[in-house]
C-alpha positions, 0 to 999 in steps of 0.5 A: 432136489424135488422141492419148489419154493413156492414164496419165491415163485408167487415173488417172481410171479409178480415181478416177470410172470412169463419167465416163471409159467416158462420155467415151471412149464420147463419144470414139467418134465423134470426127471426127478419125480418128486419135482416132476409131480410138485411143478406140474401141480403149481403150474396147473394151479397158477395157469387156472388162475391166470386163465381165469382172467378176463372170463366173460358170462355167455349171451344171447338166447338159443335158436333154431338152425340147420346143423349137420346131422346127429342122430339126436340133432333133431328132424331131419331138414327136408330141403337142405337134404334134398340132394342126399335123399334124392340119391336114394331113391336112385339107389345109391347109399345114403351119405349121412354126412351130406343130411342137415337137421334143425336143430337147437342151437344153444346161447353162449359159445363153444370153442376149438383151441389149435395148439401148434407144437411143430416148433419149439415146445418148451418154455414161454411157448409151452406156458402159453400153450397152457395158459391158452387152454386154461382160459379156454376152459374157464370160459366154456367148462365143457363145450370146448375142444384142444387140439395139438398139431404138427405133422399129426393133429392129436385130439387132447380134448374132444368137443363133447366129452368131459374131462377136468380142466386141470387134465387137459392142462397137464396133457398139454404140458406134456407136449413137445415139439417136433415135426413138421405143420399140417395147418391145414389139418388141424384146421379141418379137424377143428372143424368137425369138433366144433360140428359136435357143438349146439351152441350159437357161436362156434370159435376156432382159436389157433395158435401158431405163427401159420408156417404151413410146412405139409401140403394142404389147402389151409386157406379152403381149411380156414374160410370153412370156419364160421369164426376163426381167431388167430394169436400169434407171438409178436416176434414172428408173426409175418405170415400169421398176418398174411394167413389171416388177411386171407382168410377172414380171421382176427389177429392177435399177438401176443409176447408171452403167456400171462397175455394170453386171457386180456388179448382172448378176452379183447379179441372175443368182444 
């Protein structure tokens, strides 16, 4: 116990790659520590590697634009707060939710990666899951959040604070199914980190077959998204299909982990 033939991993690296991320996801939760603590170091490093893939260089130059307000957004925007301000001087208490701001919106683009763990976690799914993170981080090092959800929506990667790629893959690895879906939860939590970003392109990429399981409108959720993909797996993805004819939002499938950066890289174009 606690050794890991890397030779033969990197061999069925080449032959049938979602099984091995499968296995090694697996592998993450052994019991024997030794083996525990060498598969969650090879799978962190070969799912960077495979995130990697398809990574693209930010476009575009910054802009002006009303955001919502932070403190150090910018100046507060007269007339798309009028409502906010005009409640003051009848005196009521200022909502700072409802004040906007002009803000700088950067170039390049910030993402919120949904993962749904209400279902099987262990596995192809969990690789996936992984691996979707990984390419995530590799495209936006910093301006990105990793949210799991199932009947309780966790923040493992808040949009604005820092945290190495290759914790946030180990935190992911961690994960297990369970529960019920609150899509829409996820989705409204998705929302107020990607409120955080300055950037000129806020992306929510949600991973799930979409079968809503906790009340909740997941539809008024979604249509708040200013862009919102969704990758689901090949083999159950009716109602992901629905769900995002619906909303607006692209769709993707997927059939295993090792598709996860070519399919993000694709549908990001």
């Amino acid at each position: 116990m606690g050794e890991l033939d890397e030779a033969a991993i990197d061999e069925a690296m080449q032959n049938s790659p979602d099984e091995m991320l499968g296995l090694l996801a697996d592998l993450t939760g052994a019991t024997d520590p030794k083996l525990r603590a060498l598969a969650q170091q090879l799978a962190g490093r070969l799912m960077l590697d495979i995130g990697n893939r398809g990574r693209t260089r930010p476009r575009g130059v910054g802009k002006m634009e009303e955001q919502p307000y932070r403190p150090d957004g910018g100046d507060i925007d007269i007339d798309a707060s009028l409502d906010a301000l005009g409640e003051v001087k009848h005196g009521l208490a200022l909502d700072p939710e409802r004040l906007r701001v002009r803000g700088w919106a950067k170039p390049g683009t910030a993402f919120c990666l949904m993962l749904d763990r209400s279902g099987s976690m262990g596995g192809k799914p969990l690789a996936t899951s992984a691996v979707a993170t990984a390419a995530i981080a590799s495209r936006c090092s910093e301006d990105y959040s990793v949210i799991a959800f199932s009947k309780d929506v966790v923040i493992t990667k808040s949009q604005d604070v820092p945290k190495s790629s290759e914790k946030v893959i180990n935190d992911v690895l961690t994960l297990r199914g369970h529960g019920t879906t609150d899509l829409a939860g996820a989705l409204l939590v998705a929302q107020q980190q990607l409120g955080r970003s300055r950037a000129g392109r806020r992306v929510a990429v949600l991973l799930s077959d979409c079968r809503a399981t906790v009340e909740g409108d997941a539809i008024a959720a979604a249509t708040g998204m200013e862009e919102l993909i969704v990758i689901a797996p090949y083999e159950d993805h009716d109602e992901a299909k629905v769900f995002a004819e619906r909303v607006g939002a692209k769709l993707a499938l997927v059939n295993g982990p090792s598709e996860i950066p070519e399919v993000l890289a694709r549908v990001l174009e």
